[in-house]
N, C-alpha and C positions, 0 to 999 in steps of 0.2 A: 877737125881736131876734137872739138865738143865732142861730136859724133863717138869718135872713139874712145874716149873715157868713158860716156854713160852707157858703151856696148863693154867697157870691158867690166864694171861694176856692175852690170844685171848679169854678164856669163859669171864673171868672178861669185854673185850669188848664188847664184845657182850653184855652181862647183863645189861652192864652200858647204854647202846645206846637204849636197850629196857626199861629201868627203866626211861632216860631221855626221850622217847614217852610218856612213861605212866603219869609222872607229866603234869599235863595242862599248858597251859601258856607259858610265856616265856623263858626259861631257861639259865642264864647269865654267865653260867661256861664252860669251855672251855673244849675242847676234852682229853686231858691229865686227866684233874679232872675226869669228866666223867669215864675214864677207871681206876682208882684208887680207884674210889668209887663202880666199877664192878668188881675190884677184890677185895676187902672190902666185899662187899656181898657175890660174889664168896666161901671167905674162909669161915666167918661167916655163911654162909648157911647151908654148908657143914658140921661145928663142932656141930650146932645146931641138925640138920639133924642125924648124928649118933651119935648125946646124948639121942636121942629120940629113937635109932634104928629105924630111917627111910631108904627111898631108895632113888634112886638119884632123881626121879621126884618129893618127896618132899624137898629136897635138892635144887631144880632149881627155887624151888616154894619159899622158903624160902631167896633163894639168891636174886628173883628180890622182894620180897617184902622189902628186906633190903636193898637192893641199891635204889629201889623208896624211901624209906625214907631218906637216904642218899641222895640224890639229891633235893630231896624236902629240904630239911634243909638246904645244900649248898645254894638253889635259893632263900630261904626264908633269910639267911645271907646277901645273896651279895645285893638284892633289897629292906632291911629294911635299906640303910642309906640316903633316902631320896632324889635318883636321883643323888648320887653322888659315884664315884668310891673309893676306898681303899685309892687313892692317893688324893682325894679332888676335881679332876677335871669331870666336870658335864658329865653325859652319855650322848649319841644320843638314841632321841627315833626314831623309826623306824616305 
């Protein structure tokens, strides 16, 4: 059981890290989220994946397309409030 959570948080990183490459742009979410939303896809890949009776390389295919969209929504969140953070006080642009 161990076993399987700390496999599914080192693939969920990974997934997450290549889903946040694949979004263009900026991306204003932090490493933690990132891997959250890699094991997010990670599982959801996977349930999708053998509903379909797929195999795991559609399963991997599945997982980073759903953590790209995950990520994408996060970034699209965090930078629709207009330059300004959660707390009110203005970002640095870089």
């Amino acid at each position: 059981m161990l076993t399987t959570i700390l496999w599914f948080i080192v693939v969920g990183a990974i997934i997450g890290a290549v889903a946040r490459l694949l979004v263009p742009g900026k991306n204003p979410i932090g490493f933690l989220l990132t891997i959250l939303v890699g094991v997010a896809g990670a599982i959801l890949g996977g349930v999708v994946a053998d509903a379909l009776g797929a195999g795991t390389l559609v399963a991997l295919v599945f997982a980073l397309i759903i953590a790209a969209a995950g990520v994408f929504a996060l970034t699209a969140m965090q930078t629709r409030g207009g330059g300004r953070s959660r707390w009110g006080a203005r970002r640095r642009s870089y």
